[in-house]
C-alpha positions in Angstrom: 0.0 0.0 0.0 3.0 2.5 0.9 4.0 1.9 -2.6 0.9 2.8 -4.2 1.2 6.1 -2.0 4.8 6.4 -3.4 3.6 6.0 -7.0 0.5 8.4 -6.6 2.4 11.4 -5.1 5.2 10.9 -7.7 2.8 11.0 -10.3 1.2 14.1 -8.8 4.6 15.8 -8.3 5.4 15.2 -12.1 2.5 16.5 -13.4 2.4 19.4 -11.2 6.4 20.7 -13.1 5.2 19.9 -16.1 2.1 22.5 -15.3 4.8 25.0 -13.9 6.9 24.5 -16.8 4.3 25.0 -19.4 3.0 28.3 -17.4 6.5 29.4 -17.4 7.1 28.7 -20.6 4.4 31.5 -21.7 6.3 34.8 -23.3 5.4 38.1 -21.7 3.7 40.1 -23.3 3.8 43.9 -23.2 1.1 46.9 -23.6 2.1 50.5 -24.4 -0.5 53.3 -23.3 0.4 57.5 -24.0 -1.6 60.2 -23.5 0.2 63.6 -23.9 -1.9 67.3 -23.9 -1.1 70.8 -23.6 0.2 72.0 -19.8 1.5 75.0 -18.6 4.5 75.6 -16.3 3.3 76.3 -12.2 1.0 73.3 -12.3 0.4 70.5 -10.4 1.4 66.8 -11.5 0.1 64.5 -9.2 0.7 60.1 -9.6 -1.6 58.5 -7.2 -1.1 54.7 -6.4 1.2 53.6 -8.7 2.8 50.6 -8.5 6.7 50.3 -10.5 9.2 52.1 -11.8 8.4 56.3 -12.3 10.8 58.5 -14.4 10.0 62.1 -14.2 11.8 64.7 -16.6 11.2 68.2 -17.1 11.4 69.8 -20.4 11.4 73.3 -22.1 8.3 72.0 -24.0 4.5 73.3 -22.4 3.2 69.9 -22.6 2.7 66.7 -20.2 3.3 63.3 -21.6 3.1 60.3 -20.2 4.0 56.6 -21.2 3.0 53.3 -19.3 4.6 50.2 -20.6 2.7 47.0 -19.0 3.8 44.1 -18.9 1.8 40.6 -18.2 2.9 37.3 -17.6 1.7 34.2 -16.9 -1.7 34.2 -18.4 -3.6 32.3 -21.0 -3.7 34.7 -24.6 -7.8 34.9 -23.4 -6.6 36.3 -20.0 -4.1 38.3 -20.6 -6.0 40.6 -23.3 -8.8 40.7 -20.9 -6.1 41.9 -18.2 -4.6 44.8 -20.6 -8.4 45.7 -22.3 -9.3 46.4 -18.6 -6.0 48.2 -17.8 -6.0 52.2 -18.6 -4.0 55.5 -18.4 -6.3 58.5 -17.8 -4.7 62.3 -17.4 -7.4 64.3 -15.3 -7.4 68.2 -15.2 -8.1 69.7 -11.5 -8.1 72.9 -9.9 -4.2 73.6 -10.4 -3.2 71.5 -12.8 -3.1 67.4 -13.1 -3.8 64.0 -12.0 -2.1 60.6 -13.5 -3.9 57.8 -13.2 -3.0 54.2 -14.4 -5.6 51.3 -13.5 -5.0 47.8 -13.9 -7.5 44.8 -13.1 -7.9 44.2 -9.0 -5.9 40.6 -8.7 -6.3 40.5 -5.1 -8.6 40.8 -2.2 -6.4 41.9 0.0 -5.1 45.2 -0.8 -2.3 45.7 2.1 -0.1 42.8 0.0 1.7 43.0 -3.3 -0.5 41.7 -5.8 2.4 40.1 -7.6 3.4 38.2 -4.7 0.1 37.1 -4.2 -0.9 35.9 -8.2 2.5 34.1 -8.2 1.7 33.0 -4.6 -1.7 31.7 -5.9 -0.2 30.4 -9.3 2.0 27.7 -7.3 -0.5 26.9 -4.9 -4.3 27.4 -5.8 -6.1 24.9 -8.0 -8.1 26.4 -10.7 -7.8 29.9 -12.8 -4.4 30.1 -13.0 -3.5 33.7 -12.3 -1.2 36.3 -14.3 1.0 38.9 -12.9 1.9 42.1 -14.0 4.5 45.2 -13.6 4.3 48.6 -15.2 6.9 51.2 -15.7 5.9 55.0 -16.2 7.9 57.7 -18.6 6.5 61.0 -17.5 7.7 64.2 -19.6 6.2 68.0 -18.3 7.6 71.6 -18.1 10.6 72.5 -16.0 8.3 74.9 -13.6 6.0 71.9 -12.7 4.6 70.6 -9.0 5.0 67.1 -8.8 3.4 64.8 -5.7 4.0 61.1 -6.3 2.6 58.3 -4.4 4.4 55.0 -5.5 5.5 51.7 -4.5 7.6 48.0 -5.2 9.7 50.6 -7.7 12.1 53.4 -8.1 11.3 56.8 -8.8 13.7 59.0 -10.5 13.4 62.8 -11.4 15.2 65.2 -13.5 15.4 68.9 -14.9 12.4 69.9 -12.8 11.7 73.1 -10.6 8.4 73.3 -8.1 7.2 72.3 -5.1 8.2 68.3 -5.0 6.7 65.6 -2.6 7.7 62.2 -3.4 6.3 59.2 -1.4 7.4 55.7 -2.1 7.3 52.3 -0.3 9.7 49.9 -0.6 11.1 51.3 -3.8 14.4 54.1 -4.6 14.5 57.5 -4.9 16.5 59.5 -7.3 16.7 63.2 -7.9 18.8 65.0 -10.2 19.1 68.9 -11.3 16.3 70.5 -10.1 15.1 73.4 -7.6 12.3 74.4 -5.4 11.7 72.6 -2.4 11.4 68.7 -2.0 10.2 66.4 0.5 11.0 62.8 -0.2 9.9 59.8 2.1 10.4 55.8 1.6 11.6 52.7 2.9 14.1 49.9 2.6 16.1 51.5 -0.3 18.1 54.4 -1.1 17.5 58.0 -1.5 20.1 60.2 -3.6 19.9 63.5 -3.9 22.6 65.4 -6.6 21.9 69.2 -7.2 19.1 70.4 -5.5 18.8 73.9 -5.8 16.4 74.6 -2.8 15.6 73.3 0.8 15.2 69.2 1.0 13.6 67.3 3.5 14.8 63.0 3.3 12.6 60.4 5.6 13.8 57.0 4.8 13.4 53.7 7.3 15.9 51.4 6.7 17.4 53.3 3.7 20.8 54.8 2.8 20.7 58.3 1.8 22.9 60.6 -0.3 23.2 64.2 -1.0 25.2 66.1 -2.7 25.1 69.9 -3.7 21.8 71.1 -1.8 21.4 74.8 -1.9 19.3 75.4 1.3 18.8 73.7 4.3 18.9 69.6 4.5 16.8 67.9 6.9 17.3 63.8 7.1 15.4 61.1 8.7 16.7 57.3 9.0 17.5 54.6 10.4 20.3 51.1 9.8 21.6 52.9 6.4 24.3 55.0 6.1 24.1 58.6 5.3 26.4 60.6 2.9 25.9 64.2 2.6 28.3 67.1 1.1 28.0 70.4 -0.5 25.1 71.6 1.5 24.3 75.7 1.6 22.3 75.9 4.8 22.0 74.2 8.0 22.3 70.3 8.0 20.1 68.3 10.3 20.4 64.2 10.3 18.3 62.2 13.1 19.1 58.8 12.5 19.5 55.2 14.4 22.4 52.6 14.3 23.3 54.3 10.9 26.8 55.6 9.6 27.3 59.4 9.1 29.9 60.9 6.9 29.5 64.7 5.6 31.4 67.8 4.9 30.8 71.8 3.5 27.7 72.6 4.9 27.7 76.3 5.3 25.2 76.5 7.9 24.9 75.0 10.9 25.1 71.2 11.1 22.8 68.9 13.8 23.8 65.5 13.7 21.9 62.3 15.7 22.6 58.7 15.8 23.9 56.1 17.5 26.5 52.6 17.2 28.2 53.7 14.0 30.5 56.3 13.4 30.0 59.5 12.8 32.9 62.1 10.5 32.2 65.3 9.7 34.3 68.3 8.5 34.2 72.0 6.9 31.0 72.8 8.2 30.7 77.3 8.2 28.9 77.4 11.7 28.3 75.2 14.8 28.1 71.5 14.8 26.4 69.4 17.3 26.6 65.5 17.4 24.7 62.9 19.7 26.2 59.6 19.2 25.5 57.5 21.3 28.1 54.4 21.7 29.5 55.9 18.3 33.0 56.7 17.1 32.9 60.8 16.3 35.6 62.6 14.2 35.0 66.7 12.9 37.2 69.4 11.5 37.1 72.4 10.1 34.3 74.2 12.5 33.6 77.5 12.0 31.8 78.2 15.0 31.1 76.2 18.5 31.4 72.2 18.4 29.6 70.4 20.7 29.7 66.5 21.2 28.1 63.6 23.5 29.0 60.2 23.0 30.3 57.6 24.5 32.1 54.3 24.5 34.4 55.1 21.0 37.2 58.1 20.3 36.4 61.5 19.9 38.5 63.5 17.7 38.0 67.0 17.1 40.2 69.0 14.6 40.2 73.2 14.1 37.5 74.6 16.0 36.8 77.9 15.7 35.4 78.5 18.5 34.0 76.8 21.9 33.8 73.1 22.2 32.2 71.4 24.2 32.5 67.1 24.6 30.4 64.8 27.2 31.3 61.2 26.9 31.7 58.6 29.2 34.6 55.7 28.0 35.5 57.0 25.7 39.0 58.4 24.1 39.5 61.9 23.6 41.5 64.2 21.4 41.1 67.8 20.6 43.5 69.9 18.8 43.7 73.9 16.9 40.1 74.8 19.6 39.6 78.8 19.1 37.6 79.1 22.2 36.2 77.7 25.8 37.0 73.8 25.9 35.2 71.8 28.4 35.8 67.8 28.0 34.1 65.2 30.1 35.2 61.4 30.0 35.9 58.5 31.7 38.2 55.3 31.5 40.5 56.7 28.4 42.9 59.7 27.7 42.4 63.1 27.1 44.9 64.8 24.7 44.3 68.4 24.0 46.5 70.9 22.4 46.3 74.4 21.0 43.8 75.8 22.8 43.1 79.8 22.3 41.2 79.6 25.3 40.5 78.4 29.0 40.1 74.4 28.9 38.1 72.5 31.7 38.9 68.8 31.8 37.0 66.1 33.7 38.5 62.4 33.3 37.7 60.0 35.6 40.1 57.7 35.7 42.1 58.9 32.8 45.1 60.4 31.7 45.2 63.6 30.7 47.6 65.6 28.1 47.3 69.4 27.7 49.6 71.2 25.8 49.9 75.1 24.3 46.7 76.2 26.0 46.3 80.2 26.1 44.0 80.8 28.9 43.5 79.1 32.3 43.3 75.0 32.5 41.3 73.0 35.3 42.1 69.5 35.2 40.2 66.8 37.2 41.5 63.5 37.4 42.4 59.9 38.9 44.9 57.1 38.6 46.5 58.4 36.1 49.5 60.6 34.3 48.5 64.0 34.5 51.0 66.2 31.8 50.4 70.1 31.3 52.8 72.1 29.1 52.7 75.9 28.0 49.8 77.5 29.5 49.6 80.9 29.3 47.2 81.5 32.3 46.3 79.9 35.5 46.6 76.1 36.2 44.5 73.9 38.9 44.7 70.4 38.8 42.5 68.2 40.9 43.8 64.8 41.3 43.9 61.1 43.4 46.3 58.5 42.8 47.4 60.4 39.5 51.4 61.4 38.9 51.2 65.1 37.4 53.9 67.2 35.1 53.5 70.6 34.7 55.8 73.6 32.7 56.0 76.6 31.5 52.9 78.0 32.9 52.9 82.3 33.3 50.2 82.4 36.1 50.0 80.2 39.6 49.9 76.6 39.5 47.8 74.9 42.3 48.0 71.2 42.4 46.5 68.1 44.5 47.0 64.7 44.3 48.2 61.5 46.4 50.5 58.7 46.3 52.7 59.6 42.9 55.2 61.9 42.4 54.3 65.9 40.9 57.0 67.9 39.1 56.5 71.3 38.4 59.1 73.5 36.0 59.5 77.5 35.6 56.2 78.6 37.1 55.1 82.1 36.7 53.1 82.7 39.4 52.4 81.7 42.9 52.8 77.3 43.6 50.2 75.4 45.9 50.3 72.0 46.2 48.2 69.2 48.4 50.1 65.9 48.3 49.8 63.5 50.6 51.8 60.6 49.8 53.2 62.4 47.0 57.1 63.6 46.1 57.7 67.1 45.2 60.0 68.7 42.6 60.2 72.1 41.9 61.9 74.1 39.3 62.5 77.4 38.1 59.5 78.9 40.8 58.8 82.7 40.1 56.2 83.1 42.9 55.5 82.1 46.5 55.1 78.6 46.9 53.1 76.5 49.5 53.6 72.7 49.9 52.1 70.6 51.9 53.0 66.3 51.9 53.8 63.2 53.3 56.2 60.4 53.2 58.2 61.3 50.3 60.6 64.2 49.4 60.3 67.4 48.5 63.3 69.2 46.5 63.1 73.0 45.4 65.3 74.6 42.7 65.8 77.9 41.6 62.6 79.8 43.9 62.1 83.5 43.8 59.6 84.2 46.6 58.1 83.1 49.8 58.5 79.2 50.4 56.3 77.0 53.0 57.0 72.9 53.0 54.8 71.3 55.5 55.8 67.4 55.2 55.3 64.7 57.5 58.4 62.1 57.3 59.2 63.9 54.3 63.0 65.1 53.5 63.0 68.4 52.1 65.7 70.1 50.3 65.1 73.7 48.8 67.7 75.4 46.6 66.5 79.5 46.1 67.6 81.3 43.6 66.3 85.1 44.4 65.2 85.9 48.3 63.0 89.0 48.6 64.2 91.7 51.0 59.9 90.6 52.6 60.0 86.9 52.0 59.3 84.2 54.1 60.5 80.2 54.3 58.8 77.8 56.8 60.9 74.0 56.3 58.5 72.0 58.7 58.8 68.3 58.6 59.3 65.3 60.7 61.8 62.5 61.0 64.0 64.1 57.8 66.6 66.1 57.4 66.3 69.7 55.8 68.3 71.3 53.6 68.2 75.3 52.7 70.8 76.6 50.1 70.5 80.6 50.0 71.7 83.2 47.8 75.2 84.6 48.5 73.9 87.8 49.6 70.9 87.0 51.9 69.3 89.5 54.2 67.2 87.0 56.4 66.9 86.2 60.3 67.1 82.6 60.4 65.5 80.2 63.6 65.8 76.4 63.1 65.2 73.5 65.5 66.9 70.2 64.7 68.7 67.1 66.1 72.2 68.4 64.7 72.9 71.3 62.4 75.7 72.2 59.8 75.4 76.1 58.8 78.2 77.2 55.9 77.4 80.6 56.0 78.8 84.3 55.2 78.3 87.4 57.2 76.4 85.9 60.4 75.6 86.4 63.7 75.0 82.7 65.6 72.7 82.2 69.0 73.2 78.7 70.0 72.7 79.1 74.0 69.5 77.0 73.5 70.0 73.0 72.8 68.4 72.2 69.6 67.5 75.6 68.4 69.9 78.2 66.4 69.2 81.4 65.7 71.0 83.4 62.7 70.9 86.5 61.5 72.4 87.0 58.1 73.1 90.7 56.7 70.3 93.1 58.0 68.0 90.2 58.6 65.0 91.5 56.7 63.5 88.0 55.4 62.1 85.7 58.1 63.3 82.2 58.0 62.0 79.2 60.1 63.0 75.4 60.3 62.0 72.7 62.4 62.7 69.0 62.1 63.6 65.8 64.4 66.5 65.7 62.2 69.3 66.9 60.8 69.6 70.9 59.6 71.9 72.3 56.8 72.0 75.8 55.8 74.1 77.1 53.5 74.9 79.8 50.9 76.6 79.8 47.2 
């Protein structure tokens, strides 16, 4: 009995691909339909519920013509001229201007699905009328100056040489415009939208589509999502809100607004500001104008010539930032910061990162942990604001004012006045135009070259201080614990001196010495007009060059 079964359904199986192939086998056949009639320029076009391919092209000719070719397949010869004598192109005058129409037969019930899909759908499966299936490609040809609204879909619309008001809806299908002006408004889905030489504002909505621009003359506004979007050349403002899509533009000579998120985002030679929300995206721009202002997080931020402000709030992410001609205010975490050439005060906040700032003219506030913390060439002020981070500044013309803990800071011709919190820390000093003011533990402190007032508060911290230039009004306090202190003074020093130490060793010019008290010496060298004090459970040594 199986057998039997077997025979039957390979019997069935045959005859059903021999049906298929016969079906197949049928030739296409095509229909031609054209209508064309007088139309003047400043009308309305309008193409309602096509379903194919749509070429538009504008002429210097006042008339509108308009071919359909239609092809059918599948179809007995009965069927198919049935199909095509019930199929019509109708051009229908309205108010302004108008109205294209092409019907074809209604192959399916369901209007929501392609009715291809569904004849060829029924054609496999459905006993019975076998049913045909059908496309249709439109040539439209009207004057330059024209109003066009299209509503297609399943095929690609393409326009040329045309100037007016242009609204262009398609579903599942491409877009393409080419040369023409006015103001468009473009909107489809799963396939691309390019745009070269538009002469007028454009407005792009496409889900799931790539879009490209090129040579816009107004403002661009894009919409879209998963597809990448190119765009160059624009003379306006630039605004792209997309998702997980890839964004890569450059000479907009407006203002440029860019949204997205996962894929990377380059931008460059944009006239006024540019603002970028990427979230978890790579972000690269040069060449701004104006102010730049960036949020990302979790991929490098680059930032080349700025004009002016910039502004970056990220979180993980790498940061660099170079030729800023303003205010530069960086936020990140987990990553280095480089910045350099700065005309302008720079405010860094980098949790756990390290930070390089270089040639900055204006003051710099760095906050930072657990990392290398290097500043170089800042004309201006300099706080830095760190825990567990090493930090290296030079060359800075205004005060310097430094915290951090448990690695070394070094510190080289400062202009200005020195504080610095470092518990844990070692000190070096060098080339110190101002008063300084150290306070540490645990680890050294050495001074070279100083020029004004000098306080070292350590804790079990050796200090050893080398001036350079005492002021007739200065003061140095040496207060430590445990450690020896060391003081080398100019050759001609005008200073009363008091220290307290286990043992001292004074090499010194021009003195008076009080040593009636045990562990106590009090010096006066010259007139004595500078006020020095040292105290220590160690060893003192004073001495002059």
């Amino acid at each position: 009995m199986k057998n039997v079964h077997r025979i039957l359904f390979t019997a069935y199986a045959a005859a059903a691909l021999v049906l298929l192939a016969a079906r197949l086998a049928q030739a296409s056949t095509e229909e031609t339909f054209s209508q064309t009639l007088q139309a003047q320029p400043g009308a309305s076009v309008i193409i309602e519920k096509f379903s194919g391919d749509i070429n538009i092209k504008g002429s210097s000719e006042n008339k509108l013509s308009v071919v359909v070719v239609l092809e059918v397949n599948n179809g007995s010869d009965k069927l198919v001229k049935e199909f095509i004598d019930n199929s019509s192109l109708s051009l229908i005058q309205t108010s302004d201007g108008y109205q294209i129409v092409f019907e074809t037969p209604m192959l399916s019930d369901d209007s929501s699905v392609p009715e291809a899909f569904v004849r060829n759908f029924k054609s496999l499966f459905k006993s019975g009328t076998w049913q045909i299936s059908s496309s249709q490609k439109m040539e439209v040809r009207l004057p330059n100056k024209q109003n066009v609204t299209v509503h297609n879909s399943y095929g690609d619309i393409s326009m040329e040489d045309v100037s007016g008001d242009i609204s262009l809806h398609n579903s599942s299908g491409e877009i393409h415009v080419r040369d023409c002006s006015g103001n468009l408004q473009s909107q489809n889905s799963y396939a691309t939208v390019e745009i070269e030489s538009f002469d007028g504002p454009v407005s792009v909505h496409s889900s799931s589509g790539e879009v490209k621009m090129n040579n816009i003359g107004g403002d661009a506004e894009i919409s879209n999502s998963y597809r990448s979007v190119t765009f160059q050349n624009i003379d306006g403002d630039c605004t792209v809100k997309s998702s997980s899509a890839e964004i890569t533009g450059q000479d907009v000579t407006g203002n440029c607004d860019i949204s997205t998120s996962y894929k990377k985002v380059s931008i460059a030679r944009v006239t006024g500001d540019l603002i970028v929300q990427a979230s978890s995206a790579a972000v690269s721009g040069e060449f701004i104008g104006g102010s730049a202002t960036i949020e990302s997080s979790y991929n490098p931020v680059e930032i080349d010539s700025v004009a002016g402000p910039l502004t970056i709030k990220s979180s993980s992410a790498k940061v660099y930032a170079s030729r800023i001609g303003g205010e530069t205010n960086i936020r990140t975490s987990y990553n280095p910061i480089v910045v350099q050439h700065v005309d302008g005060p720079l405010s860094i906040d980098g949790s756990s990162c390290s930070v390089e700032a270089r040639d900055i003219r204006g003051d710099v506030f760095i906050s930072a942990t657990y990392n290398d913390i290097t500043v170089d060439n800042v004309d201006g002020h300099l706080e830095v604001q760190g825990s567990s981070a090493s930090v290296t500044a030079e060359n800075i013309t205004q005060s310097a004012t430094i915290r951090s803990t448990y690695n070394p800071i070094a510190l080289a011709n400062i202009g200005g006045d020195v504080r610095v919190d470092g518990s844990s820390c070692s000190v070096k000093g060098e080339k110190l135009n101002g008063d300084v003011d150290i306070s540490n533990t645990y680890k050294y402190v050495v001074l070279n070259d100083t020029r004004g007032s000098i306080k070292v508060h350590g804790s079990s911290s050796p200090i050893d201080v080398r001036v350079d230039e005492l002021p007739h009004n200065a003061e140095i306090e040496l207060v430590t614990t445990y450690k020896p202190v060391k003081l080398e003074l100019p050759k001609k020093t005008d200073a009363t001196l008091e220290a307290f130490g286990d043992k001292f060793d004074f090499m010194l010019e021009r003195v008076q010495f009080d040593m009636s008290e045990k562990e106590r010496a009090k010096i006066t060298l010259g007139s004595g007009a500078a006020r020095i004090f040292i105290k220590t459970g160690e060893k003192v040594t004073v001495s002059q060059r």
